[in-house]
C-alpha positions as CSV (number, residue, x, y, z in Angstrom):
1,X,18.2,-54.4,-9.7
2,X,15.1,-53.0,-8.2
3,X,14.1,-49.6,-8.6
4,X,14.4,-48.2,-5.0
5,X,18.2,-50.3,-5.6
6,X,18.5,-47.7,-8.3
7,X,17.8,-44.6,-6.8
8,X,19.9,-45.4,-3.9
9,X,22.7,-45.8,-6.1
10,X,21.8,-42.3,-7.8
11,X,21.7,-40.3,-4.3
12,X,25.4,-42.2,-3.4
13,X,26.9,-41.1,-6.5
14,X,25.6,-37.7,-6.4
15,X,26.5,-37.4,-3.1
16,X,30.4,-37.9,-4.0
17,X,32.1,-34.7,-4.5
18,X,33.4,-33.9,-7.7
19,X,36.9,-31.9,-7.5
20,X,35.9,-28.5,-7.4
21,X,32.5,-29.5,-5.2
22,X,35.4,-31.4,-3.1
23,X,37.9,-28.2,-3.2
24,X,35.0,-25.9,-1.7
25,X,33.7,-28.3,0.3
26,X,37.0,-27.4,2.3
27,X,35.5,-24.6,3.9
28,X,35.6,-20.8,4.1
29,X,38.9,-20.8,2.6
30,X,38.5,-22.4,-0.5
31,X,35.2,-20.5,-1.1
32,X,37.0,-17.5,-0.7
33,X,39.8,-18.2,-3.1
34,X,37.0,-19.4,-5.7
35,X,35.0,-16.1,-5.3
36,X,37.7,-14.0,-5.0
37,X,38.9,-15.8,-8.5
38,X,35.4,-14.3,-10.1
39,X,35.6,-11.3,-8.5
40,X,39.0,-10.5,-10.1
41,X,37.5,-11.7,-13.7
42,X,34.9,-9.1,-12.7
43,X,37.4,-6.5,-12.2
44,X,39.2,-7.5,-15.6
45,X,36.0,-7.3,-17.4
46,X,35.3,-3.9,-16.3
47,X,38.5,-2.9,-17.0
48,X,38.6,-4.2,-20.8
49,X,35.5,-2.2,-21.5
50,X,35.7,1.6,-22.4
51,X,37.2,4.3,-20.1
52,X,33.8,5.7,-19.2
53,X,31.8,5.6,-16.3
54,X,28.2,4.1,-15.3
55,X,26.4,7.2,-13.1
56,X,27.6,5.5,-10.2
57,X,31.2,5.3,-10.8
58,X,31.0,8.9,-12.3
59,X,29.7,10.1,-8.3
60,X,32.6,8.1,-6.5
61,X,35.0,9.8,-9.2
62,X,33.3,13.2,-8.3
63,X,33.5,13.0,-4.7
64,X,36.9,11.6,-4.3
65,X,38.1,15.1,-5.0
66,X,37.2,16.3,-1.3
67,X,36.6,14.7,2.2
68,X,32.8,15.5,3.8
69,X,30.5,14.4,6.9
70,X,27.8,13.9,4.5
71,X,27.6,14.4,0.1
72,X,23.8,13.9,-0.5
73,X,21.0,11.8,-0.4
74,X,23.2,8.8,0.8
75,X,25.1,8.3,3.2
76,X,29.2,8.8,3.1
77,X,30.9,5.2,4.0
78,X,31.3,4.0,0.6
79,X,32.6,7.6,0.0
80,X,35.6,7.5,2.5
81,X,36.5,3.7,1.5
82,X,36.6,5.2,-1.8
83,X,38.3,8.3,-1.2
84,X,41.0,6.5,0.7
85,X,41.8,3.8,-2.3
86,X,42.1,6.9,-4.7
87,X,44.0,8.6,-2.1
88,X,47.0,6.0,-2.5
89,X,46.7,4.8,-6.2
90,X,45.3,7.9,-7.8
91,X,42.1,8.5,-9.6
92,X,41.3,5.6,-12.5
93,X,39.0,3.0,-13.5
94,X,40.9,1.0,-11.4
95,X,40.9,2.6,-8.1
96,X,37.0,3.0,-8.8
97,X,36.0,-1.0,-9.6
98,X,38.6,-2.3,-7.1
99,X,36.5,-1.2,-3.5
100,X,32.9,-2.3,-4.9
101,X,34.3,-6.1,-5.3
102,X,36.4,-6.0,-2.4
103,X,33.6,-5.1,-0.8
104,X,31.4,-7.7,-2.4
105,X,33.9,-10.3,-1.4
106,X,33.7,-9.5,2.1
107,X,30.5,-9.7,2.4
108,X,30.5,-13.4,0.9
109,X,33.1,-14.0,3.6
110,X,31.3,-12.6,6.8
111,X,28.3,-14.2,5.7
112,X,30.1,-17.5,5.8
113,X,31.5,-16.6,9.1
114,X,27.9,-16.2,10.2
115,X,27.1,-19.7,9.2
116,X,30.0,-21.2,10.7
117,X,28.7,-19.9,13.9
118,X,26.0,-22.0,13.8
119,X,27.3,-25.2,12.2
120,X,31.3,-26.4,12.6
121,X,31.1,-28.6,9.1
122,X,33.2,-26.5,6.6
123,X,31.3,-27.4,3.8
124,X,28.2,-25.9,5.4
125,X,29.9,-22.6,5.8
126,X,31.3,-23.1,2.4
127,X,27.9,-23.8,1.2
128,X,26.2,-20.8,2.7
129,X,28.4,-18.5,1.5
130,X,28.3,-19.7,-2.1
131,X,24.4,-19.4,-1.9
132,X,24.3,-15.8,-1.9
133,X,25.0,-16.1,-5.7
134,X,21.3,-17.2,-6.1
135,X,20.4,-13.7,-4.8
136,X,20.4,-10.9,-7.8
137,X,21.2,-8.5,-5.1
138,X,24.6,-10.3,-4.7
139,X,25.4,-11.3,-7.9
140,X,23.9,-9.4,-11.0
141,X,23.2,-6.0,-9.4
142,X,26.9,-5.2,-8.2
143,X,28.5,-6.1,-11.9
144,X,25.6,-3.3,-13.3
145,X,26.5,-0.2,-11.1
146,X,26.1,0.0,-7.5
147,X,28.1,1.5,-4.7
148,X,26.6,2.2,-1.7
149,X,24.0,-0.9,-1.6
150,X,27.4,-3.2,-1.6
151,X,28.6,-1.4,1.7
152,X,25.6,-2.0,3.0
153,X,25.8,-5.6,2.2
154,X,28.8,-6.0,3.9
155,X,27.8,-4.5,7.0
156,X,24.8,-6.9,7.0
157,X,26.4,-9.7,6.6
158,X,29.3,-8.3,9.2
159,X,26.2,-7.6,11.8
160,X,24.7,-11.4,11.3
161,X,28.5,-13.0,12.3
162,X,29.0,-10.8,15.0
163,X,25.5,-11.2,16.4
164,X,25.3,-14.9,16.0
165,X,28.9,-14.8,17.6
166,X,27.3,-13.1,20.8
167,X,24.6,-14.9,21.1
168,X,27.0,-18.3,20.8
169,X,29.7,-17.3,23.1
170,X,28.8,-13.4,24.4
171,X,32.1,-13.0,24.2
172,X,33.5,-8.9,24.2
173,X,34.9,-9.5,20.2
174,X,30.7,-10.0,19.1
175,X,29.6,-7.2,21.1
176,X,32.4,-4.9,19.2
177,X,31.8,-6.5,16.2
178,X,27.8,-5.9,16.3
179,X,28.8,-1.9,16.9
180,X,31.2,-1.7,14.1
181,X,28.9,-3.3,12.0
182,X,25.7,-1.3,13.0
183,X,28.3,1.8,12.3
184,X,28.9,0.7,9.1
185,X,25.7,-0.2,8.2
186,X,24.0,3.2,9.2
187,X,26.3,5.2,7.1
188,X,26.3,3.2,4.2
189,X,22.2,3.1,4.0
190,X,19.5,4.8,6.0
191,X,17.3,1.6,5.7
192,X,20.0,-0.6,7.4
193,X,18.9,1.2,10.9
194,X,15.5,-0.8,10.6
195,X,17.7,-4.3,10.6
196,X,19.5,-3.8,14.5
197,X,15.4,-2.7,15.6
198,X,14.4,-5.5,14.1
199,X,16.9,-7.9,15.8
200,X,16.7,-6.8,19.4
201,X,12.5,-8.0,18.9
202,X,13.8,-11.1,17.7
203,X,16.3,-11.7,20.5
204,X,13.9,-10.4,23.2
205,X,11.6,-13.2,22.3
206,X,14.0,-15.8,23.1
207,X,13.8,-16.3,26.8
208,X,17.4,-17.9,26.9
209,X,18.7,-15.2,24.4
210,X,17.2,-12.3,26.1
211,X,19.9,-11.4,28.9
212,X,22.4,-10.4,26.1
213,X,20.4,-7.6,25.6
214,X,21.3,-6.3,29.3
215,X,24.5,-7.8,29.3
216,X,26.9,-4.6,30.2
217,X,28.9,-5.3,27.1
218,X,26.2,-4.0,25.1
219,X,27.8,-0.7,25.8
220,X,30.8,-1.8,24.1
221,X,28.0,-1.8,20.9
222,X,26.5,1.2,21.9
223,X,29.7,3.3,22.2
224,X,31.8,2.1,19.1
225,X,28.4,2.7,17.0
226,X,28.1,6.2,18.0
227,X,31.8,6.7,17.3
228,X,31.4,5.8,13.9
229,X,28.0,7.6,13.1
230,X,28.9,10.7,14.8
231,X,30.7,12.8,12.4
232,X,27.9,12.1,9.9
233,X,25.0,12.5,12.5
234,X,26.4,16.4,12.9
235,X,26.3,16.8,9.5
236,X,23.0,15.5,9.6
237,X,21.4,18.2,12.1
238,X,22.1,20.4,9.4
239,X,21.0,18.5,6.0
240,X,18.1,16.4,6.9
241,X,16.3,17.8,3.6
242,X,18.9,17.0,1.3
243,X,20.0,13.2,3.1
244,X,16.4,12.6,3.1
245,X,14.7,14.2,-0.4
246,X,16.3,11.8,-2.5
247,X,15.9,8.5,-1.1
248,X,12.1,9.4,-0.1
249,X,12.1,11.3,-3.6
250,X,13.2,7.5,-5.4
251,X,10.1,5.9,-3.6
252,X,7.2,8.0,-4.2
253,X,5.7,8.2,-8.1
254,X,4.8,11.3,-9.2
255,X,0.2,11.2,-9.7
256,X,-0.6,8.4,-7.8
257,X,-3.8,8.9,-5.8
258,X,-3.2,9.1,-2.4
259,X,-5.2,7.6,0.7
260,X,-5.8,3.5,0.4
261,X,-4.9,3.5,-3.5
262,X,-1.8,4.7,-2.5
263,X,-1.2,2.2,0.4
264,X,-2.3,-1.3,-2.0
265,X,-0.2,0.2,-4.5
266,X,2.8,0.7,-2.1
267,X,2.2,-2.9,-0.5
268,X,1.9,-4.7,-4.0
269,X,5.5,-3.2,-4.5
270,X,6.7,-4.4,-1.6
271,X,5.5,-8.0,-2.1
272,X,6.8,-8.0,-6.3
273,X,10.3,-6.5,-4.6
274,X,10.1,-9.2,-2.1
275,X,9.8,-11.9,-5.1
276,X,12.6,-10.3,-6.9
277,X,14.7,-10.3,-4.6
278,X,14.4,-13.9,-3.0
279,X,11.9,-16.3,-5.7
280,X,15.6,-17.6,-7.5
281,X,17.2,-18.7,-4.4
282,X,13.6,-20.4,-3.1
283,X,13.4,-21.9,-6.8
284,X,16.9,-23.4,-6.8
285,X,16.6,-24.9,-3.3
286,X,13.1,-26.2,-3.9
287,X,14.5,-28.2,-7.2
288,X,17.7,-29.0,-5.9
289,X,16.3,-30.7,-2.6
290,X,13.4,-31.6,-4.2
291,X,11.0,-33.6,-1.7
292,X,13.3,-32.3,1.3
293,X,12.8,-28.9,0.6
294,X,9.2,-29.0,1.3
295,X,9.7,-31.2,4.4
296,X,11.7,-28.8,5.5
297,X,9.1,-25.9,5.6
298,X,7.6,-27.2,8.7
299,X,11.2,-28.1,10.6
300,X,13.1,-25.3,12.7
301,X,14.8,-24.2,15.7
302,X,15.5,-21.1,17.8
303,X,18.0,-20.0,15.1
304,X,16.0,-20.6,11.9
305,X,13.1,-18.6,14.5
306,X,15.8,-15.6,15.0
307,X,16.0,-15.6,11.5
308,X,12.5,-15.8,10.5
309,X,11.2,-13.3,13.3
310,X,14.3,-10.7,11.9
311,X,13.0,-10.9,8.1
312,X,9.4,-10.4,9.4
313,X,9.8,-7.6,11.4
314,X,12.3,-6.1,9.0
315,X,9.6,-6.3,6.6
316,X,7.3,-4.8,8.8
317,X,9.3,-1.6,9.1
318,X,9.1,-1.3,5.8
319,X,5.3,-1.4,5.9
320,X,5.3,0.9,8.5
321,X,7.5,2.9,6.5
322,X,4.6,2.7,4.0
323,X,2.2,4.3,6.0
324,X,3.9,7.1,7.1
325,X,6.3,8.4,4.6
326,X,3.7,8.8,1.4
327,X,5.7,5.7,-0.1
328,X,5.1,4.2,-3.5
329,X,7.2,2.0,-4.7
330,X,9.4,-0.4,-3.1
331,X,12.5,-1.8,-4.8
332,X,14.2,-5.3,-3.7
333,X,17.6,-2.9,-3.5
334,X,15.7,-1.5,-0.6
335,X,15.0,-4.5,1.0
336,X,18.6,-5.7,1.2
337,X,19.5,-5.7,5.1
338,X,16.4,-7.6,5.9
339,X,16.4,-9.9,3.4
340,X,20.4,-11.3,3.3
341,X,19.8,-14.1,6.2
342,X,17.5,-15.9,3.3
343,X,19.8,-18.7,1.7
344,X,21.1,-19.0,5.3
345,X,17.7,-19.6,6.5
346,X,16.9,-22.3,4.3
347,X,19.7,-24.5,4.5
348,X,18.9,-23.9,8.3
349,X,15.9,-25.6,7.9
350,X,16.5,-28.2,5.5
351,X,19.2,-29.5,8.1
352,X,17.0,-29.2,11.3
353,X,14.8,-31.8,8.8
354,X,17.7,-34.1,8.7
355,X,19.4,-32.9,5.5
356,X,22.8,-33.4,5.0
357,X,23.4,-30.2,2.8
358,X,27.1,-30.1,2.4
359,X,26.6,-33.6,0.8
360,X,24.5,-31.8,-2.0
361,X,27.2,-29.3,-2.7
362,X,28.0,-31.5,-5.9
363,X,24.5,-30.0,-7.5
364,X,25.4,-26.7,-6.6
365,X,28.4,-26.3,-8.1
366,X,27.1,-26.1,-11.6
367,X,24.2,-23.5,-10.5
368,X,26.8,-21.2,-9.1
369,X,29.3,-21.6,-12.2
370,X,26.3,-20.9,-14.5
371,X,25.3,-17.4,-12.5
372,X,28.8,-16.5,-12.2
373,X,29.1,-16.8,-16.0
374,X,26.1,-15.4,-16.8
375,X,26.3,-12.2,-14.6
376,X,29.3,-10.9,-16.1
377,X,27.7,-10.9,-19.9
378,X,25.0,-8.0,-19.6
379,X,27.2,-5.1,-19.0
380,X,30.0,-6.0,-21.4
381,X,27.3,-7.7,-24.0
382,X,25.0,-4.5,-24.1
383,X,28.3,-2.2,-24.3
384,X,30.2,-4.5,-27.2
385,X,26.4,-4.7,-28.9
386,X,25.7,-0.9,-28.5
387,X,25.6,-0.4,-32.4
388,X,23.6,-3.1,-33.3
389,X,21.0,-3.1,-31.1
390,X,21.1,1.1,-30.3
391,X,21.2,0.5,-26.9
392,X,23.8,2.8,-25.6
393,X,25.0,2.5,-21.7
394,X,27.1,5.3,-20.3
395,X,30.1,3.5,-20.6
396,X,29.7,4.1,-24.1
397,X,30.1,7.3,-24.4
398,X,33.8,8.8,-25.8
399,X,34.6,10.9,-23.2
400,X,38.5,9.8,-23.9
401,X,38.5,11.0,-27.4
402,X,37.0,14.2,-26.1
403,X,39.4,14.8,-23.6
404,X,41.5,14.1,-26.3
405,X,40.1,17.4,-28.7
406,X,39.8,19.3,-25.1
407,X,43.5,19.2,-24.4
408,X,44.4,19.9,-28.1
409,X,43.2,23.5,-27.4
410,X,44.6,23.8,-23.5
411,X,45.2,23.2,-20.0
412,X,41.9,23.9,-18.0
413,X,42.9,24.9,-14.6
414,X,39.5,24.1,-13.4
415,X,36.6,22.3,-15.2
416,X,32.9,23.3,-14.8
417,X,30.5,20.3,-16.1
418,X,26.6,20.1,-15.8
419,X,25.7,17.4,-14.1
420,X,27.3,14.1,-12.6
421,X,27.7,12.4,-15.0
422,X,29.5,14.3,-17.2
423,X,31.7,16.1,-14.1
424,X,32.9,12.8,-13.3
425,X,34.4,11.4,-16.5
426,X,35.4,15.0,-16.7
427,X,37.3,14.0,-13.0
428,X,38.7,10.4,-14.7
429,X,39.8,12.0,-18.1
430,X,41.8,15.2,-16.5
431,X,42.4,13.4,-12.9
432,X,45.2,16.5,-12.0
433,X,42.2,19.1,-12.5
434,X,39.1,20.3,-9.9
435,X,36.1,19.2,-11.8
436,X,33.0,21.0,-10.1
437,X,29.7,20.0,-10.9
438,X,27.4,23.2,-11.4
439,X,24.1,21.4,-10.6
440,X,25.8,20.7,-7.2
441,X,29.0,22.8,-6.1
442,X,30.7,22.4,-3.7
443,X,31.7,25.5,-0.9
444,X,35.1,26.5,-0.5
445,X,35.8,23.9,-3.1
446,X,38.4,24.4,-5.0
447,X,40.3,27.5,-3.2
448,X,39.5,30.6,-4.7
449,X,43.2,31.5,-4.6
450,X,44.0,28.4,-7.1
451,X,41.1,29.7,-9.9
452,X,43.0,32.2,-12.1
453,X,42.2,30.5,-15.8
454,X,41.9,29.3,-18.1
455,X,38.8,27.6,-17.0
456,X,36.7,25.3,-19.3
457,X,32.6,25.4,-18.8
458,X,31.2,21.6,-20.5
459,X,27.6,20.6,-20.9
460,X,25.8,17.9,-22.9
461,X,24.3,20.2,-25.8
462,X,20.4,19.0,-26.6
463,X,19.9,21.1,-29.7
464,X,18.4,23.9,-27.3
465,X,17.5,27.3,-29.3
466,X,18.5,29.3,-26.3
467,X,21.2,31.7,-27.1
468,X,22.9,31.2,-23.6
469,X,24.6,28.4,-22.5
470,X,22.9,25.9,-20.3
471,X,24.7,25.6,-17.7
472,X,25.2,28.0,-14.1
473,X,28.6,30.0,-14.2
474,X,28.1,31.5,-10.6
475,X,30.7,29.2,-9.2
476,X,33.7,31.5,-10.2
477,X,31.8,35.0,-11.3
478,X,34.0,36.9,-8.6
479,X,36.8,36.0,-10.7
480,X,36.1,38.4,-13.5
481,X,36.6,36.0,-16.6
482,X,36.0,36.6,-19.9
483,X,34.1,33.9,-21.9
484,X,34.6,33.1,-25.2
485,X,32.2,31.8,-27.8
486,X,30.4,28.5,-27.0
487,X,31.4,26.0,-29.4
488,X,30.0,22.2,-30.5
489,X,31.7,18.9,-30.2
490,X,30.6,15.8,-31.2
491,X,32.1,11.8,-30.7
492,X,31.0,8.7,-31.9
493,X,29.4,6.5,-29.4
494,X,32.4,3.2,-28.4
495,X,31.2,0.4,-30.3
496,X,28.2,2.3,-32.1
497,X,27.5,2.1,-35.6
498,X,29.1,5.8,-36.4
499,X,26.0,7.9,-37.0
500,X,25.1,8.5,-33.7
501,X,27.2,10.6,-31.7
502,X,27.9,12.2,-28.2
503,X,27.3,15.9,-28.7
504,X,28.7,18.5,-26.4
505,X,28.8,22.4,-25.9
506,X,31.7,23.9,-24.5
507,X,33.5,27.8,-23.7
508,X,36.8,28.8,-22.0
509,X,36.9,31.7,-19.5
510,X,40.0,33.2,-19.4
């Protein structure tokens, strides 16, 4: 047998589906059931670690105490979704892990949506879908800590099925769809408003495409948008200093020259955040498809255009953001709504080259088992290896066994912690009390009539010489309580190696 006899035997027998590759190859329902499978393990692995929060989780804990237009620097979507799941099951680890996956898993599902919109074989919607895995974003990041950059997520990936939906059919459910999702999106980030800009360019410059933008049913978009973005928009007027300092706080290094230093800085950041975010997906297709993959560089159509013109210009916000806002340093987080359509917009263009992709599914599988694997070590492998390695994470840190020596001595009818962290596992560890966190009270919050005392003050204690404690009281000083000495309190660290320990300072007020 010759050698070209060979490798034609190879590609037929790679192109036969194994049984799992066969199973997903089914479609959007199979995928589904697969990724909703490792998004359960997820949840499971989170719960088998200890009962302490990452800072993230310790914020949602926090603000599910109270309902708000606006909590911060970011915006409140994930906030309500939250508040809603605690609302019915209560405040625990649970409730808290449970909405960030659902939310991932959505996201995987409107994204496959999307790409059945432009092609009806299930196993290239299956396909698509599964290839967000290659993206950190959508696969490491979530299982570390993040909240409101999965929301986000899933509005993009609910704006690309419901714009790709209008612009196949025009039908009223895509218009409504667009505007729920550009809702979503705007009040789960501030940088997803750049993504909807970004798309009417790219529609515009297709001359077939371009009446959708007039079509009266854009006012159906228009209108549900607002609906959802208006409470927070009020709140807004109001805040703009607070919504804004943090995010444009995050992006700017403190002593970095300004003027054109500044600028090649800012853009070099944008360029490494670019590779981090995309270079794993590029370098799996590239090796997967091998020869194909760079024939399909120069092959395209008005969708893989759409696509290319919507990353682009995205992109170019961001530059423009650059210029103008004094920014530094650009994260791939940040680049999230722009960048999504990527995996899509390769396999795009690897079948407008003639590629069969579904019938490469079979070398995928593996890739995506492997990620999935791998993704869920880090957080439980640097949390079981804390002692050896003396690389604590917050999760770490035995808040339950001081809750435990805390409710030994009473019943706190409020709890005053410094800083988030803390207030929220203070929140998880005594979920029937008002935790308020003194770097960041809340008005009105809890009622003045329901503070009578005892009240216990809580603050990580760094060995400071000052004979006050360090942390602000003027929360409940018009309730005339008396406080008593400050005492110490100190925990192992979960899984450390018994000589280093979480130390605290504490005081009632009764």
């Amino acid at each position: 047998m010759n050698r070209g006899s060979v490798d034609a035997v190879r590609s037929e027998e790679l192109k036969k589906p194994g049984r799992l590759a066969g199973l997903l190859a089914g479609g959007l329902g199979p995928a589904a059931l697969f990724l909703g499978a490792y998004f359960l393990l997820s949840v499971a692995v989170r719960l088998a670690l200890p009962n302490a929060l990452t800072l993230d989780e310790a914020e949602q804990a926090l603000f599910s105490q109270y309902w708000l237009a606006g909590y911060g620097p970011q915006p409140p979507f994930y906030n309500w979704v939250q508040n809603a799941f605690v609302s019915v099951t209560g405040i625990s680890l649970f409730s808290l892990t449970l909405p960030k996956f659902l939310m991932l898993l959505l996201c995987y599902v409107f994204f496959g949506m999307a790409a059945r919109e432009l092609h009806t074989r299930p196993g290239f919607a299956a396909l698509a879908m599964l290839s967000l895995l290659t993206l950190p974003q959508l696969s490491y990041m979530p299982q570390q800590d993040l909240t409101h950059t999965v929301a986000v997520l899933m509005a993009t990936a609910l704006f690309l099925y419901g714009l790709f939906r209008t612009l196949v059919r025009a039908d009223w459910q895509g218009y409504l769809i667009v505007g729920v999702a550009i809702g979503i999106g705007t009040i789960s980030k501030y940088n997803f408003a750049l993504l909807p800009a970004a798309t009417i360019i790219a529609v515009f410059c297709d001359r077939e495409w371009r009446p959708r933008l007039f079509d009266p049913r854009i006012l159906a978009t228009a209108i549900v948008s607002l609906v959802i973005v208006l409470p927070h928009a009020l709140w807004l007027l109001g805040h703009l200093d607070l919504a804004t300092s943090g995010t444009i706080g995050k992006m700017v290094e403190a002593n970095i020259p300004h003027g054109a230093v500044r600028i090649v800085r800012a853009l070099g950041s944008l360029m490494l955040a670019c590779v981090a975010f995309g270079a794993l997906t590029v370098v799996i297709f590239a090796v997967a498809f091998k020869r194909e993959f760079r024939q399909s560089l120069k092959a395209g159509d008005r969708w893989t255009r759409l696509l290319g013109l919507m990353m682009a210009v995205g992109l170019l916000g961001v530059v423009l953001v650059i210029l103008f806002t004094g920014t530094t340093k650009i994260t791939e987080r940040w680049l999230d709504p722009y960048l999504l359509p990527l995996p899509l917009y390769l396999l795009l263009k690897l079948e407008r080259a003639g590629v069969d992709t579904t019938s490469h599914l079979r070398r995928f599988v593996p890739v995506f088992a492997v990620i999935m694997l791998v993704t869920l070590v880090p957080l439980a492998g640097k949390t079981l290896t804390g002692g050896l390695t003396g690389g604590y994470t917050r999760i770490n840190y035995p808040f339950a066994s001081v809750a435990e020596a805390l409710k030994a001595e009473g019943r706190p009818v409020v709890i005053i912690a410094a800083g988030m962290n803390l207030a929220g596992n203070m929140r998880l560890q005594f979920p029937d009390v008002p935790v308020i966190n003194s770097e960041q009270p809340i008005a009105g919050f809890p009622a003045p009539n329901a503070v009578k005392g005892p009240v216990l003050a809580i603050w990580t204690d760094e060995g400071s010489a000052s004979g006050s404690p360090p942390i602000d009281l003027s929360s409940i000083e018009t309730l005339g309580l008396t406080p008593t000495p400050a005492k110490s309190l100190s925990r192992p660290y979960y899984y450390g190696d018994g000589k280093i320990q979480l130390n605290l300072g504490y005081l009632w007020l009764r």
